[in-house]
C-alpha positions as CSV (number, residue, x, y, z in Angstrom):
1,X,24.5,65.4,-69.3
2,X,22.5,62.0,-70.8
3,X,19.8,63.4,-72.6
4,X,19.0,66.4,-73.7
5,X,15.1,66.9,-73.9
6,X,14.5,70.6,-73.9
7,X,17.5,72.9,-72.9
8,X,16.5,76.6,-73.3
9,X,19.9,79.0,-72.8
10,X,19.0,83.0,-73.2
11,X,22.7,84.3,-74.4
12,X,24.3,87.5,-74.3
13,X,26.8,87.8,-77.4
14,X,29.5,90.8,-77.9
15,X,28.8,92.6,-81.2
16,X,31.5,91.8,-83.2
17,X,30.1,93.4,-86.6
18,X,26.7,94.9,-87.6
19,X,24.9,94.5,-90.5
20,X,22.9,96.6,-91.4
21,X,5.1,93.4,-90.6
22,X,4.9,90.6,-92.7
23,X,4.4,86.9,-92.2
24,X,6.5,83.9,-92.3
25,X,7.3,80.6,-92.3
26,X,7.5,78.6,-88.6
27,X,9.9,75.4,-89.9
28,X,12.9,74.9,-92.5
29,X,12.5,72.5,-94.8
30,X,14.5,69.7,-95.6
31,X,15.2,69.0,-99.1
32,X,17.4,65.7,-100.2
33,X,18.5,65.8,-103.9
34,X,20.6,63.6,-106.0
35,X,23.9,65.0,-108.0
36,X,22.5,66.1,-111.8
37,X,19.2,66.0,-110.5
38,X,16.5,69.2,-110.7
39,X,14.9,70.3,-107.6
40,X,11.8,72.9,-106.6
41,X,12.5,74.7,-103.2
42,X,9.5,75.8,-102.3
43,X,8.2,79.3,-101.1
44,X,4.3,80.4,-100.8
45,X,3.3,83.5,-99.5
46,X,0.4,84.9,-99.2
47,X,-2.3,85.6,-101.9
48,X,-2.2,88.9,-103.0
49,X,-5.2,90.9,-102.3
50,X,-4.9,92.7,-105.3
51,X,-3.0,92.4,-108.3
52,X,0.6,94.0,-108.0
53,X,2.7,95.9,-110.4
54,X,6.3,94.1,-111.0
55,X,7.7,97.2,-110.2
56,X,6.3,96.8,-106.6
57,X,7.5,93.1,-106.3
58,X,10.6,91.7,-105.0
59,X,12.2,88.7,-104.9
60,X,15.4,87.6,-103.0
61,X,17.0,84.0,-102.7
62,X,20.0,83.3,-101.0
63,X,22.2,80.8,-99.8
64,X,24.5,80.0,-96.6
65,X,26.9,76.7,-98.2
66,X,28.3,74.6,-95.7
67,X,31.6,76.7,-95.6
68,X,29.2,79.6,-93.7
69,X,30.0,81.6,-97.1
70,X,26.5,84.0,-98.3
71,X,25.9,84.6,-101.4
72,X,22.8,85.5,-103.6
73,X,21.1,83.1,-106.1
74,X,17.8,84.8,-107.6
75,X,16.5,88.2,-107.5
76,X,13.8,89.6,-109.1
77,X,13.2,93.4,-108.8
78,X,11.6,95.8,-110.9
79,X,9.8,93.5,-113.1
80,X,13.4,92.2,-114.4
81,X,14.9,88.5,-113.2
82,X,18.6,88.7,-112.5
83,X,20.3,84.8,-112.0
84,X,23.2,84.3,-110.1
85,X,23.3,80.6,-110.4
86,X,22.8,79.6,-114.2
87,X,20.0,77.6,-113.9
88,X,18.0,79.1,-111.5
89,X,14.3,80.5,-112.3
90,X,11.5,81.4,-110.8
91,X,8.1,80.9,-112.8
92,X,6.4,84.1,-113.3
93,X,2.6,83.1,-114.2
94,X,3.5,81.2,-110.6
95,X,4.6,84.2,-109.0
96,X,1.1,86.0,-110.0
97,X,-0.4,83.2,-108.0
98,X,1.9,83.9,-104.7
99,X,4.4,80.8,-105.8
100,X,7.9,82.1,-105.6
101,X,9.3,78.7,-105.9
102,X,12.6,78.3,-106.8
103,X,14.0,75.8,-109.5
104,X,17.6,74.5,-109.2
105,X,18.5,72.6,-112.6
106,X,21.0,70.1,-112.9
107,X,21.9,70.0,-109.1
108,X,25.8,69.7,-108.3
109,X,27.5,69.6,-104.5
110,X,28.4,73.1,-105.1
111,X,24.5,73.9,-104.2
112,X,24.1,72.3,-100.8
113,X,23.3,74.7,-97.7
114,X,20.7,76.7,-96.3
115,X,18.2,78.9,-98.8
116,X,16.3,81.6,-97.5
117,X,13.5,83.1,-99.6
118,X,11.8,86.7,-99.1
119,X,9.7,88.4,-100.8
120,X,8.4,91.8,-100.6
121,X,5.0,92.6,-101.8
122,X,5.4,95.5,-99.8
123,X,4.7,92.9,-96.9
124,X,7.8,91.1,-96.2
125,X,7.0,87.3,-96.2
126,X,10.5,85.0,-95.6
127,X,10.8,81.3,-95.8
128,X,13.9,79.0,-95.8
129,X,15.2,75.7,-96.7
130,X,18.1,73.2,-95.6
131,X,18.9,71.6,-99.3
132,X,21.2,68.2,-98.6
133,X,22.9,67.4,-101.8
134,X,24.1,63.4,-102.5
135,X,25.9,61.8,-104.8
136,X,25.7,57.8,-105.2
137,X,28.8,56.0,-105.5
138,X,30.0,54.0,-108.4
139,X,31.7,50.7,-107.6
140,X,33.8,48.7,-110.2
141,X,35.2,45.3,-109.2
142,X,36.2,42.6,-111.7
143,X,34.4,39.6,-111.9
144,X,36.8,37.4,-111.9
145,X,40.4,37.0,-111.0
146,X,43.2,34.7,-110.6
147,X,46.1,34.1,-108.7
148,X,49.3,31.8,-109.2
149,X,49.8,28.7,-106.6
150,X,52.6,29.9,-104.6
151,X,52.0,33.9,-104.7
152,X,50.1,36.8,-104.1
153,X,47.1,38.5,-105.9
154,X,45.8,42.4,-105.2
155,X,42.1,42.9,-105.7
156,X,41.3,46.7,-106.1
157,X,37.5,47.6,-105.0
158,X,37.5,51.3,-106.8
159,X,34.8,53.8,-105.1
160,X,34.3,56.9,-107.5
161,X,32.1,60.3,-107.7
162,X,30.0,59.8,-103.8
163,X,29.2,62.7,-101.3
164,X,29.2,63.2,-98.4
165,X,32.4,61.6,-97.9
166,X,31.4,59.2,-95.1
167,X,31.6,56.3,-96.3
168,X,32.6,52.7,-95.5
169,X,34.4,49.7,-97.3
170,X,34.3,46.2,-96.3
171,X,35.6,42.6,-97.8
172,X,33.9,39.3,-96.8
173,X,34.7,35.9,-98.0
174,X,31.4,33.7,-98.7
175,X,31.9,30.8,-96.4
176,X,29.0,28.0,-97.5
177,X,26.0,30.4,-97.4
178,X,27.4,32.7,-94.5
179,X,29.8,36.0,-95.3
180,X,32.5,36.1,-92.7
181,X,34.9,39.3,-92.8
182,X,38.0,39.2,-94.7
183,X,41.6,40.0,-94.0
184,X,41.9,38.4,-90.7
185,X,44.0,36.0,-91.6
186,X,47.9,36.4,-92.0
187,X,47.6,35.2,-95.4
188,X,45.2,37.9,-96.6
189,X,45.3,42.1,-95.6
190,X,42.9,44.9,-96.5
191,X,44.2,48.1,-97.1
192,X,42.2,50.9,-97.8
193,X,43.1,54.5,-98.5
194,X,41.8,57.7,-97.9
195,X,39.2,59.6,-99.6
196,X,40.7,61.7,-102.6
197,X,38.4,65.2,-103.4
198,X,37.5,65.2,-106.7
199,X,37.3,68.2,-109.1
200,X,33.5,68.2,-109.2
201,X,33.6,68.2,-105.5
202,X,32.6,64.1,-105.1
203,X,35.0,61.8,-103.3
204,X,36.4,58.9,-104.7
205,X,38.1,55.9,-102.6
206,X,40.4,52.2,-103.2
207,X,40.1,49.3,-101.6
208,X,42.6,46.3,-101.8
209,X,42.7,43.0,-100.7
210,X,45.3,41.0,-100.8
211,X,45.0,37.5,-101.2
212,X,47.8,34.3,-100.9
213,X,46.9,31.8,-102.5
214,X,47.2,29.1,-100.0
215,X,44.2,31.1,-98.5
216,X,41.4,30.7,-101.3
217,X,40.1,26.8,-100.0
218,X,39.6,24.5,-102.8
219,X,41.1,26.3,-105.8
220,X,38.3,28.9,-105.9
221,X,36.4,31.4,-103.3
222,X,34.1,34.5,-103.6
223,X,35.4,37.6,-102.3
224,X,32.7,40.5,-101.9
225,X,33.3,44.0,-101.5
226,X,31.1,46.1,-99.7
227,X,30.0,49.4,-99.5
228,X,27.8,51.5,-96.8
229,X,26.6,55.3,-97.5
230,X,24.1,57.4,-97.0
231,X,23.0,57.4,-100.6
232,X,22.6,53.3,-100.3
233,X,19.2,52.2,-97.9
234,X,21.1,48.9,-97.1
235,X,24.8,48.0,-97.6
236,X,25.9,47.4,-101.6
237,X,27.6,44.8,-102.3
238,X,29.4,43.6,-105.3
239,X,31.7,40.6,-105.6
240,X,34.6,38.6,-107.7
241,X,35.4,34.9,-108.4
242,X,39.3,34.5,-107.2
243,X,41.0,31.0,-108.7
244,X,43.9,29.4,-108.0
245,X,45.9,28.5,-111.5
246,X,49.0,26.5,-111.3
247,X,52.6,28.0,-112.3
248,X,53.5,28.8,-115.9
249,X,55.4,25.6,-117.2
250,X,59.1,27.0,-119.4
251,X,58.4,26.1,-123.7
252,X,62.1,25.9,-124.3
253,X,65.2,24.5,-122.6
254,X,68.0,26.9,-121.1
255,X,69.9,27.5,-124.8
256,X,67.2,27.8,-126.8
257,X,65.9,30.8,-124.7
258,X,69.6,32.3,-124.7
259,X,70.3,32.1,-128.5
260,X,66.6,33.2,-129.1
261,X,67.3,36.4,-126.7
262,X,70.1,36.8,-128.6
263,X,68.9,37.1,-132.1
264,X,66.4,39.4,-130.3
265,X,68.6,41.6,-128.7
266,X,70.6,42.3,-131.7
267,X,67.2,42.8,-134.1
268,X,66.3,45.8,-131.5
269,X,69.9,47.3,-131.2
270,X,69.9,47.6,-135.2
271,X,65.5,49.1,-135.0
272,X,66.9,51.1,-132.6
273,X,70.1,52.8,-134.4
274,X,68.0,53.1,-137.7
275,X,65.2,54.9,-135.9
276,X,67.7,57.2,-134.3
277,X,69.5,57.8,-137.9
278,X,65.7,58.4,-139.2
279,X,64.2,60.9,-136.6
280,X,67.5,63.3,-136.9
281,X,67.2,63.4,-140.8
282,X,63.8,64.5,-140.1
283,X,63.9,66.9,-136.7
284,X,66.8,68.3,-139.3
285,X,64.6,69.7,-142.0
286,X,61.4,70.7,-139.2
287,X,62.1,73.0,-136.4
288,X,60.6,72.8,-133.7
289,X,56.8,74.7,-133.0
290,X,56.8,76.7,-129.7
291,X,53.2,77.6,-128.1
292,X,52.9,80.9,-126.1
293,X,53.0,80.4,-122.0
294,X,49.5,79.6,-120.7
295,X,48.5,80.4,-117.4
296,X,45.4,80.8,-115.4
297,X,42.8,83.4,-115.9
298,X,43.2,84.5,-112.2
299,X,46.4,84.5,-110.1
300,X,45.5,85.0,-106.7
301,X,48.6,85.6,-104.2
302,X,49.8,82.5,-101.6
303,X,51.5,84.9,-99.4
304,X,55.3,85.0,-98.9
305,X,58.2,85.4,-101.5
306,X,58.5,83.6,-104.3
307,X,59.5,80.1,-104.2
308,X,63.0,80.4,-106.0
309,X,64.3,84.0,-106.0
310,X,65.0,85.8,-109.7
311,X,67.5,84.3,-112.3
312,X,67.4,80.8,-113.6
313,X,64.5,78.9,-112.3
314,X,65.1,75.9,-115.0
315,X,65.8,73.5,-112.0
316,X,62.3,74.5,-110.4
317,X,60.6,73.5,-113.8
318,X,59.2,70.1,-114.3
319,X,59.2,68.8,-117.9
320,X,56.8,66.1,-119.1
321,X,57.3,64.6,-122.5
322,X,55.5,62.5,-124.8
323,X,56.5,61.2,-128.1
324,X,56.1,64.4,-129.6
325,X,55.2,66.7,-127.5
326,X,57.1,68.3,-124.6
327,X,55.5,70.5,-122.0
328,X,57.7,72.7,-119.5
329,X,55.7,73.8,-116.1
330,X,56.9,76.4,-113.6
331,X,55.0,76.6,-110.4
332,X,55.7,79.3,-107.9
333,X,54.4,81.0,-104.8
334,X,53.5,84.9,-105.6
335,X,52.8,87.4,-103.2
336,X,51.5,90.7,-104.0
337,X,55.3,92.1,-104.5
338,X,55.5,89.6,-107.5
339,X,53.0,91.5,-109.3
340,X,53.7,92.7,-113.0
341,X,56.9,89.9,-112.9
342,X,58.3,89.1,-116.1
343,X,58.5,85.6,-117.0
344,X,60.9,83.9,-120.0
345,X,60.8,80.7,-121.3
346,X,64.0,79.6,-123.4
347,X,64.0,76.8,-125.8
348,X,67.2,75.9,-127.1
349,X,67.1,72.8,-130.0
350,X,70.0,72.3,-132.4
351,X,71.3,76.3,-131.8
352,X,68.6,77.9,-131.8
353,X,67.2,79.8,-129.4
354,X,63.1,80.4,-129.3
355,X,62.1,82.6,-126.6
356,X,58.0,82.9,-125.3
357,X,57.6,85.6,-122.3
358,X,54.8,86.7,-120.4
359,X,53.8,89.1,-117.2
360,X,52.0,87.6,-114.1
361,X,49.3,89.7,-112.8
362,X,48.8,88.9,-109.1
363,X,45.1,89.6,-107.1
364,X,44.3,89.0,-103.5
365,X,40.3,88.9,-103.4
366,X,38.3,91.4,-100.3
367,X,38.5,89.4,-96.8
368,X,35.4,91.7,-95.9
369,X,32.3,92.7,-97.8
370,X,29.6,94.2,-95.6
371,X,27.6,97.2,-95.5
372,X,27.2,98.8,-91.8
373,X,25.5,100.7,-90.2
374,X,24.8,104.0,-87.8
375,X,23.0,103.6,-85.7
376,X,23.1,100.0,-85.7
377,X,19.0,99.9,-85.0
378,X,17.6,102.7,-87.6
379,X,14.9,105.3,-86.6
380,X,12.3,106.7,-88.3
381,X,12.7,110.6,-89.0
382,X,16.3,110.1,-88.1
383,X,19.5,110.2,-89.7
384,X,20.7,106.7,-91.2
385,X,24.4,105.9,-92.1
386,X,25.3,103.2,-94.7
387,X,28.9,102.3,-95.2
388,X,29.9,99.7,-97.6
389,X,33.4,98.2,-96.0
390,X,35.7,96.7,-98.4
391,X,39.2,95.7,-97.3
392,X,42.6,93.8,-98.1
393,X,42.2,93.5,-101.7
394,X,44.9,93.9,-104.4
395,X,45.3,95.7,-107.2
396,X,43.7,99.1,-105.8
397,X,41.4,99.3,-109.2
398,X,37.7,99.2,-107.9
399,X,34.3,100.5,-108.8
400,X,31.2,100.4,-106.3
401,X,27.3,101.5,-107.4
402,X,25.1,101.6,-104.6
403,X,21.3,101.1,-106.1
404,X,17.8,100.6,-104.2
405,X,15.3,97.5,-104.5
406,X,12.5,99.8,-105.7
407,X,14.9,101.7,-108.0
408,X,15.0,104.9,-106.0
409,X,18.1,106.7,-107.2
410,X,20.7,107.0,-104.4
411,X,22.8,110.3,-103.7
412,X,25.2,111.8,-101.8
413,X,27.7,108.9,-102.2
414,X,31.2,109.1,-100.3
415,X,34.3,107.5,-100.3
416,X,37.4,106.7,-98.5
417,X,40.0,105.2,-100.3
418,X,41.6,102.8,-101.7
419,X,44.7,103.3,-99.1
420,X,47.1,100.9,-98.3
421,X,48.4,99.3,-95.4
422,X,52.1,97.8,-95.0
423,X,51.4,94.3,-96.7
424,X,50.5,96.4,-99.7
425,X,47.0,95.2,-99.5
426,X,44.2,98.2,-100.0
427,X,40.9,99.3,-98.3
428,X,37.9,101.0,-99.1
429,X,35.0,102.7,-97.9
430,X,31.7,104.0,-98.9
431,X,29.0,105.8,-97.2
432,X,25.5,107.6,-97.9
433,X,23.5,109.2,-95.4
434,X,19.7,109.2,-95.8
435,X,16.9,110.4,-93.2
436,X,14.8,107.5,-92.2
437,X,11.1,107.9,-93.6
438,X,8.1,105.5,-92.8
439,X,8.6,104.0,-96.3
440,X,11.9,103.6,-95.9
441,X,11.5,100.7,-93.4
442,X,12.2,97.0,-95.0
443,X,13.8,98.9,-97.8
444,X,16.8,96.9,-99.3
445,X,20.1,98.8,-100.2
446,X,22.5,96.7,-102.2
447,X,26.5,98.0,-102.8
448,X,27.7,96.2,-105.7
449,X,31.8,95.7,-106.3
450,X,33.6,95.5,-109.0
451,X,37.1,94.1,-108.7
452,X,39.5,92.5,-111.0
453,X,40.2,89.4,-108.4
454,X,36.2,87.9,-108.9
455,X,35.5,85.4,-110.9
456,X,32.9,85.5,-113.4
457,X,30.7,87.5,-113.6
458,X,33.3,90.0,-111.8
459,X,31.4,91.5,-109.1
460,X,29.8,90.8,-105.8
461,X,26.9,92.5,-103.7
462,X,26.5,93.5,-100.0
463,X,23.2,94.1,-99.0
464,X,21.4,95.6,-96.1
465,X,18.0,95.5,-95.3
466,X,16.4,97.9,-93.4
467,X,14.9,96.7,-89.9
468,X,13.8,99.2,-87.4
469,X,13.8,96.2,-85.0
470,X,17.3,95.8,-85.6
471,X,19.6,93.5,-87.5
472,X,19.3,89.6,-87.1
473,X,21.6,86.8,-86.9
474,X,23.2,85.1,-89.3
475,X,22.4,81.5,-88.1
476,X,25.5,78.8,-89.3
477,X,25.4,74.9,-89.4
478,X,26.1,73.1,-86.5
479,X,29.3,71.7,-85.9
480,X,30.0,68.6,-84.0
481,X,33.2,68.2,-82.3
482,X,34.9,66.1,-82.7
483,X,33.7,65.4,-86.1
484,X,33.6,61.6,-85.8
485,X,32.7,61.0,-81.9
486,X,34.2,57.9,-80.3
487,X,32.5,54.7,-78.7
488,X,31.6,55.9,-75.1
489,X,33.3,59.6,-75.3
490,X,31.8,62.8,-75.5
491,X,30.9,65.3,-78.0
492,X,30.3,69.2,-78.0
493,X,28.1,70.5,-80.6
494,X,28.1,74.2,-81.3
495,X,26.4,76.9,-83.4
496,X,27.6,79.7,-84.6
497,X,25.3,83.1,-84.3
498,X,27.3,86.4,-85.5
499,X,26.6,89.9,-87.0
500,X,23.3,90.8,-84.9
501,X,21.9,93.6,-82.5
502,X,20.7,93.9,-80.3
503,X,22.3,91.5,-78.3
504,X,19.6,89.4,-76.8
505,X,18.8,86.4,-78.1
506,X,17.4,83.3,-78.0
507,X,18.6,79.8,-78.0
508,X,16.6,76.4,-77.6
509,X,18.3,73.1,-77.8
510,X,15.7,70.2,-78.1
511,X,16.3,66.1,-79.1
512,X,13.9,63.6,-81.1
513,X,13.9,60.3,-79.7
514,X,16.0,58.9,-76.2
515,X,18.9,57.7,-77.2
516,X,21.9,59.2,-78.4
517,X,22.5,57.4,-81.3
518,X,21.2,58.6,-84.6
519,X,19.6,61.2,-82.7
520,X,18.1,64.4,-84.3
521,X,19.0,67.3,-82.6
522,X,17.2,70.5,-83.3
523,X,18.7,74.1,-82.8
524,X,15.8,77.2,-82.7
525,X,17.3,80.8,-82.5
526,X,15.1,83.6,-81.6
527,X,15.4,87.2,-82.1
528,X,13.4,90.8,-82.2
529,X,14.9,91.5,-86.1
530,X,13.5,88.4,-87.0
531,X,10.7,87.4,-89.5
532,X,10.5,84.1,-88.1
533,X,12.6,82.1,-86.0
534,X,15.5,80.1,-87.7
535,X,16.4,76.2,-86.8
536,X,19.6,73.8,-87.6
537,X,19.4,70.1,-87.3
538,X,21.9,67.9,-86.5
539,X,21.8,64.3,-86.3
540,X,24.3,62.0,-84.5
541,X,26.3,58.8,-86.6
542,X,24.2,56.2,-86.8
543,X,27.5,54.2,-86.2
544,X,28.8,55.5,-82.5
545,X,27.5,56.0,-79.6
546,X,27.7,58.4,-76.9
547,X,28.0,58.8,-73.1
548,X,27.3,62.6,-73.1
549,X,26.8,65.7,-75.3
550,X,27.8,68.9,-74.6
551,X,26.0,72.1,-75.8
552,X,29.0,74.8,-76.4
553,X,29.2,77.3,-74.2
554,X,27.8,80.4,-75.7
């Protein structure tokens, strides 16, 4: 298929799992923000009619990152804020003016994905936003350089802290006023490596060129390196004067330089005895200072044995050393059967024997977090199950609080578990039972879980949101595959709808513009639970070109 103008595909999708009037927004925003930058996603409702008591007012924000992971930002319920993301707000004399904005200070990649606002005043109002985060590249390249008539000379073009990680390094050589591309030539090469991931999540990359000096015309040429991302409007380029210098000329004849290595050699052998002599008499009188073993806050299990079985695991330790210091580092593989594993560390200097221990605490974080329900479409004046599903997590410790938006109490609070299964990983359940009343409906239950394996602040929350109308989709990113298309070959792109009832639902696939190439393509998904209908854009490398795209078969 050439060109895809306006497919519409109705879809039938098996239930795999279930979560479980007001107005809304028709579009989702696009937001582009720079790395350490603050940014305002926006979200007005509608003006209250009459002023409302923060009791009455809620206020969720949440986010889908680009790994399809949920997670909750902002909420705001009875009258209290509660921040997920440190540096996250929303402005309360805004809020009395139906501005629910939110603000995202000092904006890392961590942040990028798809926001979705809603607020309930009791009318439920929902808006959402697609927040691109980018990083600009820094690009450090000497400004000059030489190399020796007869040899070789490696320029390095170093590419540090950019995202996303597409990006592209060139050399050219200026030749007159024209720049012709480098490392053509057998007597130059370009090699560039791959894209390293940074701690901070940025990328960072290194160029070479190598350069012979019989290639640089007249004693002296201008190499430039440059650089093309999405951060950069037009290509960025940055350059380096290379100069051909003639060969070092010897000071001395052939004995001078032997009796002065000589003299040398024998000035060095007598530093080096009388240091020796010196830094015994000295490690003699101070013994040695032995820290406690450090290890990380959180061990999560790898799966599998250990990597070398008990006893001596000296020859597994690597040992880095300064001048002073020396630092001894074990790594090791644990399952959940390594839990509670005793660990020495033996330092023997001049007899002695100083001995540091310490016991590894092994945790395997939930796979699944959801809250359920039965029947999967609640009824009014009927009999609602909530269970809060929480399984293959290690240790069995765990505490759950089920609470209500509106601060309802909740009763009658069940569960089954923690049990184990034969990879000694444990389960839980948890279920109340409620009958459905009118004010039930858009309701928001929330099952919050404690467990030893989350990071700070130590617990996470499933929510469910009442919806006589059902439960609606969670709507991922597109994926194009394959992820970097080839000149004149085919691409499928495909997106991901899960955890919705009932099953039918809607899917239009439209395109801006004729050609492929840099194409926009616009996903809409359309279903009874929702507020509004949810879109995913996708545009194609401005760099390839395609014969034919392919929308995934649902």
């Amino acid at each position: 298929m050439q060109h895809l103008q306006n497919m519409k595909v109705m879809i039938k999708v098996m239930l795999i799992v279930c979560h479980c009037g007001g107005s809304s927004s028709d579009t989702t925003r696009q937001l582009s923000v720079l790395v350490g930058a603050d940014v305002t996603l926006g979200c007005l409702f509608d003006k209250l009619s009459r002023l409302v008591e923060w009791s009455a007012l809620t206020v969720e924000w949440n986010v889908v990152d680009t790994h399809a992971e949920k997670s909750v930002v902002y909420t705001f319920e009875d009258g209290r804020a509660h921040v997920n993301r440190e540096g996250s707000e929303v402005d309360r004399m805004r809020l009395r003016q139906s501005d629910a904005s939110l603000q995202l200070h000092n904006v890392t990649v961590g942040d990028e994905g798809l926001y979705s606002c809603r607020i309930i005043t009791p009318v439920v109002y929902t808006e959402t936003t697609s927040l691109e985060v980018l990083a600009r590249p820094s690009v450090l390249l000497p400004e000059k350089a030489a190399v020796t008539e007869g040899e070789e000379k490696t320029i390095q073009c170093d590419v540090a802290g950019f995202y996303p990680e597409k990006l592209a390094v060139t050399w050219l050589t200026l030749n007159g006023s024209r720049a012709v591309l480098a490392g053509l030539s057998p007597l130059s090469r370009v090699c560039t490596e791959m894209a390293t991931h940074n701690a901070d999540g940025t990328f960072s990359i290194r160029s070479g060129i190598t350069m012979h000096s019989a290639a640089v015309k007249g004693g002296e040429m201008s190499l430039m390196c440059q650089v093309e991302h999405k951060t950069y409007s037009r290509p960025y380029t940055t350059s380096v004067t290379l100069t051909v210098q003639a060969p070092p000329q010897p000071a001395y004849s052939d004995v001078t330089l032997i009796a002065l290595t000589s003299v040398t050699s024998l000035l060095l052998v007598s530093a080096a005895i009388g240091g020796a002599l010196l830094l015994y008499a000295h490690l003699c009188k101070a013994p040695p200072s032995v820290s406690e073993i450090s290890k990380p806050s959180i061990i999560y299990a790898q799966g599998g044995a250990l990597c070398c079985a008990g006893g001596d695991l000296s020859d597994q330790a690597c040992l880095l050393s300064d001048c002073e210091h020396h630092t001894s580092v074990l790594t090791v593989c644990l399952s959940v059967s390594e839990d509670r594993t005793r660990y020495l560390c033996e330092v023997l200097c001049r007899g002695q024997s100083i001995t540091r221990g310490t016991t590894v605490r092994v945790k395997v974080e939930p796979s699944f977090l959801q809250i359920t329900s039965i029947p999967q479409i609640p009824k009014v004046e009927r009999s609602l199950v909530l269970c809060c599903r929480l399984e293959n997590f290690y240790p069995q410790e765990v505490d759950l609080e089920w609470s209500r938006n509106d601060g309802e109490p909740v009763c009658g609070v069940t569960h089954f578990g923690p049990f184990s299964d034969h990879t000694q990983l444990y389960s839980l359940w948890s279920k109340i039972q409620l009958l459905m009343a009118r004010e039930d409906e858009r309701a928001v239950y929330s099952c919050r879980v404690y467990h030893s394996s989350f990071p700070a602040p130590g617990y996470k929350d499933a929510l469910y949101h009442i919806n006589t109308q059902g439960t609606p989709p969670d709507v991922m990113f597109i994926d194009c595959e394959p992820p970097c298309p080839l000149l004149g070959g085919d691409c499928t792109l495909q997106l991901c709808l899960k955890d919705f009832c009932p099953e039918d639902v809607s899917v239009t696939w439209t395109k801006d513009g004729e050609e492929d190439r840099g194409s926009r393509f616009r996903c809409r998904v359309e279903h009874s639970a929702q507020q509004q209908p949810e879109e995913r854009l996708f545009t194609l490398p401005l760099t390839h070109s395609l014969l034919s795209i392919q929308p995934a078969e649902p």
